[in-house]
DRENPATOR-252513 format. One line per field, with one value per residue (C-alpha): x, y, z. Coordinates in nm, 3 decimals. Layout:
east c(X  ...)
north c(Y  ...)
up c(Z  ...)
# end
This chain:
east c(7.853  7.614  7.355  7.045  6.863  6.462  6.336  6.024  6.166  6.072  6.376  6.341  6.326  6.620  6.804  6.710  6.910  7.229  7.436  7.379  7.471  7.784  7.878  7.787  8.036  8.324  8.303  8.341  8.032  7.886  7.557  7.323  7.007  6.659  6.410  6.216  6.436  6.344  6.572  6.876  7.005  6.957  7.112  7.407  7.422  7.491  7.783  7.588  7.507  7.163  6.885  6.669  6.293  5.939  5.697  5.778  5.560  5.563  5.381  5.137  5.088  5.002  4.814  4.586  4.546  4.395  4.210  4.051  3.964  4.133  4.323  4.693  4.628  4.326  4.579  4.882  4.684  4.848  4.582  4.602  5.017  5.055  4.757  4.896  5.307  5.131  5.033  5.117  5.453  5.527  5.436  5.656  5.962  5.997  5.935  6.195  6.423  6.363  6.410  6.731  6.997  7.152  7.166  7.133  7.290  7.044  6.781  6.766  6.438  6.302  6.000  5.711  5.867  5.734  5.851  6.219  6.013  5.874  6.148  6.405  6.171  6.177  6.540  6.620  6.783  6.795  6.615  6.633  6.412  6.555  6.252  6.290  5.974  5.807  5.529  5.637  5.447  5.152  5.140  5.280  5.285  5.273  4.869  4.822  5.061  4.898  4.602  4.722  5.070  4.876  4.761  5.091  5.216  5.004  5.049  5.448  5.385  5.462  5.370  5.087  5.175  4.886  5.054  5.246  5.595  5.726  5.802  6.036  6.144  6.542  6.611  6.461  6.682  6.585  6.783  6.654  6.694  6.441  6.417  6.267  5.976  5.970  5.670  5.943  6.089  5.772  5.848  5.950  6.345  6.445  6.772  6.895  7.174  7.331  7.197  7.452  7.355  7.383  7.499  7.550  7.979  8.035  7.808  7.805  7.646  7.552  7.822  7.512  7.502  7.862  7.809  7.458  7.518  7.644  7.559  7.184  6.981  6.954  6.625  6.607  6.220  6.177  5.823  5.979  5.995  5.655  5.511  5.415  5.137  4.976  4.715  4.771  5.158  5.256  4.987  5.168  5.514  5.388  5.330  5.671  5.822  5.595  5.695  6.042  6.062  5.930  6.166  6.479  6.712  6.879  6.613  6.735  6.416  6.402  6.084  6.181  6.148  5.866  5.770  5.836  5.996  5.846  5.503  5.671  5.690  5.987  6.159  6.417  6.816  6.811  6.583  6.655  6.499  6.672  6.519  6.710  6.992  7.213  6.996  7.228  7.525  7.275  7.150  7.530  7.462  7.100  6.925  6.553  6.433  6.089  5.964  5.695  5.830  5.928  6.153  6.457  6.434  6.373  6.683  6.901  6.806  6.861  7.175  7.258  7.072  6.834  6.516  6.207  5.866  5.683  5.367  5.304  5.075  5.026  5.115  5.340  5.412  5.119  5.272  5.628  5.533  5.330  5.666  5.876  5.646  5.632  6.041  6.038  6.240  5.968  5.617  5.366  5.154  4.800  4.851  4.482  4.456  4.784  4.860  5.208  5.124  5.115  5.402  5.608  5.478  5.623  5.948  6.017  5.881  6.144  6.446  6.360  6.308  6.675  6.492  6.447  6.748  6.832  6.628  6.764  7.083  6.987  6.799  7.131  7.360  7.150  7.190  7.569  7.481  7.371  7.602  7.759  7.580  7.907  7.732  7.433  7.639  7.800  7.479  7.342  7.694  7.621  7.275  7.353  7.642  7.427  7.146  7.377  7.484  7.139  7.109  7.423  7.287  6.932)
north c(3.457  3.415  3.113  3.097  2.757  2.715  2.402  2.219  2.030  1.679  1.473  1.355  1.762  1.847  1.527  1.654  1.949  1.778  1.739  2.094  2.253  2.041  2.173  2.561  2.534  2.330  2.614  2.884  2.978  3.084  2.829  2.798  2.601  2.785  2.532  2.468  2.495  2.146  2.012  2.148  1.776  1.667  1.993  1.919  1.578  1.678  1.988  2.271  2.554  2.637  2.904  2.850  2.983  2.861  2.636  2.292  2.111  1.771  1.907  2.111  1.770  1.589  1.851  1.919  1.529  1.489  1.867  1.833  1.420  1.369  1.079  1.140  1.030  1.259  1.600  1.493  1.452  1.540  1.855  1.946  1.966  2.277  2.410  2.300  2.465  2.801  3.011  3.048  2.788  3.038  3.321  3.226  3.133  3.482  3.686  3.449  3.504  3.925  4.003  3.717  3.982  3.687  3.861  3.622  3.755  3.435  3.202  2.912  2.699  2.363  2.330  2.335  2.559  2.897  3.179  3.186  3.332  3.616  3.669  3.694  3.940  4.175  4.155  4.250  3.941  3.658  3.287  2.973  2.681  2.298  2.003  1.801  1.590  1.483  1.598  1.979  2.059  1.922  1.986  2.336  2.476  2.873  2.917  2.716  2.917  3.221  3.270  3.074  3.332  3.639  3.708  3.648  3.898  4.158  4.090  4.168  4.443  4.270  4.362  4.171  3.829  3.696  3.417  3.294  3.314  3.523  3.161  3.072  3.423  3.349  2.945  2.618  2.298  1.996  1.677  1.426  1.379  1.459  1.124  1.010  1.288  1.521  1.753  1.909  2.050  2.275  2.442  2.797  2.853  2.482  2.352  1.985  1.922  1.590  1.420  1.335  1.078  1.225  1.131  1.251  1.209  0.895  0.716  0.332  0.032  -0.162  -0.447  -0.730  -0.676  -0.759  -1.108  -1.151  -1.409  -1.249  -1.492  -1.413  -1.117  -0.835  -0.637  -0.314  -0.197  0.144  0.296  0.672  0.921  0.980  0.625  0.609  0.871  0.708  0.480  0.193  0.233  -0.072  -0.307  -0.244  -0.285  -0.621  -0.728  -0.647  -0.839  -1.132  -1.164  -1.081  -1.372  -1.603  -1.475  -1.654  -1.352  -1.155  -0.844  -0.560  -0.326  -0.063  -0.022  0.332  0.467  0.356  0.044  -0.289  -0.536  -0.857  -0.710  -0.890  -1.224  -1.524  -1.468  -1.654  -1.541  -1.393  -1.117  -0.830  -0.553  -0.249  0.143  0.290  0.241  0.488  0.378  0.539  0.257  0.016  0.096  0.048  -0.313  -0.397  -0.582  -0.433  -0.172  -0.180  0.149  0.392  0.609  0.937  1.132  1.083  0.737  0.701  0.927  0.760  0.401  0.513  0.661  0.303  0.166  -0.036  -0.123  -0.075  -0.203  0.099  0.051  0.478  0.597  0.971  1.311  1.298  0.941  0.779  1.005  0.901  0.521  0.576  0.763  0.451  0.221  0.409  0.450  0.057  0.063  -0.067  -0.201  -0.025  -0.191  -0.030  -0.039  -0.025  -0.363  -0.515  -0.882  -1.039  -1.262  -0.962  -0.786  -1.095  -1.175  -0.805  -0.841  -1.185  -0.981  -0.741  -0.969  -1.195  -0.956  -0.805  -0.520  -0.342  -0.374  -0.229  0.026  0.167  0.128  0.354  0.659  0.646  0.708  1.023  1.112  1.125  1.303  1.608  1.913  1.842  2.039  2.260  2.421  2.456  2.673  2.860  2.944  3.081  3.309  3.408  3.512  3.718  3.885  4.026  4.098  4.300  4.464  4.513  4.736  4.904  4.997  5.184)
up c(4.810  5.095  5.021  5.225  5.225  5.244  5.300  5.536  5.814  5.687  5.704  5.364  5.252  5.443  5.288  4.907  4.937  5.132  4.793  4.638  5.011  5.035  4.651  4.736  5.101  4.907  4.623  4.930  4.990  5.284  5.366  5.621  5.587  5.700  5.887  6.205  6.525  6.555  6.305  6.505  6.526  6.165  5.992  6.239  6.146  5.753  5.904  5.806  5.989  6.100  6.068  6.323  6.090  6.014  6.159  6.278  5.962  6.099  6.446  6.178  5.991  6.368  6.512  6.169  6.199  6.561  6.498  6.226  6.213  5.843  5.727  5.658  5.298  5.226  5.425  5.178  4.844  4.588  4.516  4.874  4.900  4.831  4.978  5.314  5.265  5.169  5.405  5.807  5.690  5.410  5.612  5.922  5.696  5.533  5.830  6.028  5.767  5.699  6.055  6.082  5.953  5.783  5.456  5.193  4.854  4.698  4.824  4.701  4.829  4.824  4.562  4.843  5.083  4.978  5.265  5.023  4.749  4.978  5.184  4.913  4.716  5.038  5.081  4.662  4.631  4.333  4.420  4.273  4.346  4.369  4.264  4.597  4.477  4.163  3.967  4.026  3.708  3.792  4.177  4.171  3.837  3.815  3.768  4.060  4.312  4.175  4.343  4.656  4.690  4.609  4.985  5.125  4.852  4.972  5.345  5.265  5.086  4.710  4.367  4.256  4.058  3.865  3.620  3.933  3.722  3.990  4.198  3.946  3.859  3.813  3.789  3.862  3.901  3.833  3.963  3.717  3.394  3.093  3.013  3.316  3.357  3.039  3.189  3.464  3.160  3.144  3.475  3.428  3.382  3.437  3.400  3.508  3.664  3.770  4.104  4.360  4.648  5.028  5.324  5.659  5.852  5.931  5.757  5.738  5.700  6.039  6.091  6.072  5.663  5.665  5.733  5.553  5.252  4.931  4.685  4.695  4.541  4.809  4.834  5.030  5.143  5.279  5.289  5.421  5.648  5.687  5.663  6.052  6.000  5.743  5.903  5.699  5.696  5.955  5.784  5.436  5.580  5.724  5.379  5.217  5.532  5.460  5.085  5.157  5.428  5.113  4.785  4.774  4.858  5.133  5.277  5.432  5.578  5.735  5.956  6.085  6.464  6.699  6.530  6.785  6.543  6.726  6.573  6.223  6.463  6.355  6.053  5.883  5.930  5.602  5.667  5.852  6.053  6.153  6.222  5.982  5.773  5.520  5.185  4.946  5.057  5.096  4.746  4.617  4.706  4.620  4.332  4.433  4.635  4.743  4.828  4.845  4.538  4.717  4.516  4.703  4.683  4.358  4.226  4.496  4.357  3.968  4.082  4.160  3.850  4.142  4.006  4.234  4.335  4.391  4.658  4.705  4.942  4.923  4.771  4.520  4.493  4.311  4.035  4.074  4.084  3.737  3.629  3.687  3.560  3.253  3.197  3.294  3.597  3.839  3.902  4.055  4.319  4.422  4.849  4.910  5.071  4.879  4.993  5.072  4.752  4.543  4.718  4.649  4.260  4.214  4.377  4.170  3.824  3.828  3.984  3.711  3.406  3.339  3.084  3.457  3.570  3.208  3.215  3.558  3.384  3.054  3.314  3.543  3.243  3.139  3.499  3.447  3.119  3.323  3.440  3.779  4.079  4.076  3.734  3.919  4.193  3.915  3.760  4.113  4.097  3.731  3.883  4.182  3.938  3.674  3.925  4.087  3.756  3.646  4.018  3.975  3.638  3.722)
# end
C-alpha cells in the first residue's frame, strides 16, 4: 500500500504525524510525507522520504504578519485557524500532489491541512484524517469547512459538499483518549487509537542533564514552536525562568532558536537554558512541565503521566489548557500580563498536590487502553481494500 502524507510544514505538525508514519513503513508500506520544500531537513531528520508540495505556511504566517499589520495572536485565533489553512495552502497542496505521479492508494492528512481532501478526491482514492491539535470539533467541525471548501471544490472540478462530511468521508483518528476531551468523539467517523511519543535517530538528552542533581523535582518549560512570533512570547518565557530560578527544583527550558540566553541574566546552577532539547526523554524524567498547551505537548506529557502548568497563547491552546484543567492534570494560567509570582504559585500548586500527578496517571492508562497505531494502519488497509472492491464492483 502506497501512503501519502498531508501535513503544514510547522515543525510541531510534521512531529504529530512521526509515530503513525514510522507504524505504516515498519508494516511495509510505502510512505512519503507531502509538505513545503522547506522542510527537506526536518522530514529527513525523522527517515522518511519527502514530497516536495504546498506553500511554505510559516513564510505565509510572517509575510501576512508584516502585510497586513496583525498581531500573531489575533492571525492564529482559534475562529481564524482554519480560515487561514484553506485556500491558496489547500489549493497548492492538491495540485502539487495531482500532477506529482506519486500515486497514493490513501491520503491520510493532518486535521488543518486541507489540499489531502481535494487531491485524494481527484485521484479516486480513500483519506483519512489524523487530530494533530485539539478542539477539532469546535475549530473544524463539518458545517464550518462547508462553506469555506466549497470554492476549492468547484475550482477542482468536485461534486458539491454542503454538510462538509465529505472531509471526514472514510476515517478520523483521534490520538487521545475519550476521557480527556469527549466532544472529539463527535467528529465524523472517529476512532482512537493509542498515542505513541516521537522522536527523530539519534536522539538524546544533552550530556549537561546528566550531571544536574537528581534528588530534586525537575520541571521542563517549553512555550513551542511558534512562540517567537508571538509578540509577547520572550516576555512570558522570562517569567517561567524567573519562578523557576525561585522553586526549589532542577529546571530544564528550552527557549528555542534566536533567543540570546544572557537576555534571562545570572541564574543559579540549577537552572538551565538550552535551544532545544528531545521533550519526549526529557518528559520520561520530569515532575512538571510548564507549557503553552499545544497538543503535542500535552499528549507527550500524559504519555509520561507529567502534570502541567498550562500558560496558552493562541489558536487552539486556550482550549487545550481549559481541557487539562478540567481532567485535573494542570492549572491554567491567563498569559496576558502573568507575573513570575504567579508562574511560580502554579508550579508549587501542582508539585505539591499529588491528585495531579494522579490524574496524569488515570488519562495515561486510558491512553494504553486504546488500539495500538498498528490498528490504525490496518484500518487504512481495510479501507483502501473494500474501496477497491466497491470499484471493482460498479
Amino acid at each position: 500500500m502506497r501512503i501519502l502524507f498531508t501535513v503544514a510544514n510547522s515543525p510541531s505538525h510534521i512531529r504529530a504525524l512521526v509515530p503513525i508514519v514510522r507504524a505504516a513503513e515498519a508494516a511495509g508500506h510505502t510512505v512519503s510525507i507531502a509538505t513545503a520544500a522547506t522542510s527537506a531537513e526536518d522530514i529527513t531528520a525523522y527517515g522518511f522520504d519527502h514530497l516536495p508540495a504546498g506553500l511554505d505556511i510559516l513564510e505565509l504566517v510572517a509575510r501576512t504578519l508584516k502585510e497586513s499589520g496583525t498581531t500573531f495572536a489575533e492571525l492564529t485565533a482559534m475562529e481564524r485557524t482554519v480560515d487561514f489553512f484553506i485556500g491558496p495552502p489547500a489549493e497548492a497542496m492538491a495540485t502539487d500532489i495531482i500532477n506529482s505521479g506519486w500515486n497514493p492508494d490513501v491520503i491520510v492528512r493532518s486535521t488543518l491541512e486541507f489540499g489531502g481532501v481535494l487531491a485524494a478526491e481527484v485521484l479516486g482514492v480513500p483519506h483519512a484524517s489524523v487530530a494533530i491539535g485539539g478542539a477539532v470539533n469546535v475549530i473544524s467541525p463539518p458545517a464550518t469547512l462547508a462553506p469555506l471548501m466549497a470554492p476549492l471544490r468547484a475550482s477542482f472540478g468536485l461534486p458539491p459538499d454542503p454538510t462538509g462530511e465529505a472531509n471526514f468521508r472514510h476515517l478520523h483518528a483521534c490520538l487521545m483518549p475519550e476521557s480527556y476531551d469527549p466532544a472529539e468523539a463527535g467528529v465524523p467517523r472517529s476512532k482512537f487509537y493509542r498515542h505513541e511519543n516521537p522522536g527523530r535517530r539519534g536522539d538524546a538528552l544533552p550530556p549537561v542533564l546528566a550531571q544536574l542533581p537528581a534528588d530534586k523535582p525537575w520541571v521542563f518549560a517549553s512555550l513551542g514552536t511558534l512562540a517567537a512570533f508571538a509578540s509577547d512570547g520572550l516576555s512570558l518565557l522570562k517569567s517561567v525562568v524567573t519562578a523557576l530560578a525561585r522553586l526549589d527544583c532542577v529546571a530544564v527550558v528550552s527557549t528555542g532558536r534566536g533567543v540570546a540566553h544572557e537576555a534571562f541574566g545570572s541564574l543559579p546552577s540549577t537552572v538551565v537554558l538550552v535551544e532545544s532539547v528531545p521533550q519526549p526523554l526529557l518528559l520520561e524524567r520530569c515532575n512538571l512541565f510548564v507549557t503553552h498547551a499545544g497538543h503535542n505537548s500535552v499528549r507527550e506529557a500524559m504519555r509520561s503521566s507529567v502534570p502541567l502548568v498550562c500558560m496558552p497563547m493562541f489558536s487552539e491552546q486556550p482550549y487545550n489548557a481549559r481541557r487539562c484543567a478540567e481532567a485535573g492534570v494542570g492549572e491554567q494560567l491567563h498569559t496576558e500580563a502573568v507575573t513570575a509570582d504567579e508562574v511560580l504559585a502554579a508550579c508549587r500548586k501542582v508539585l505539591e498536590d499529588p491528585r495531579y500527578r494522579s490524574n496524569a496517571r488515570r488519562i495515561h492508562r486510558d491512553m494504553l487502553a486504546l488500539p495500538p497505531l498498528e490498528t490504525f494502519v490496518a484500518d487504512l488497509q481495510s479501507l483502501v481494500s473494500n474501496e477497491s472492491g466497491r470499484s471493482n464492483g460498479r
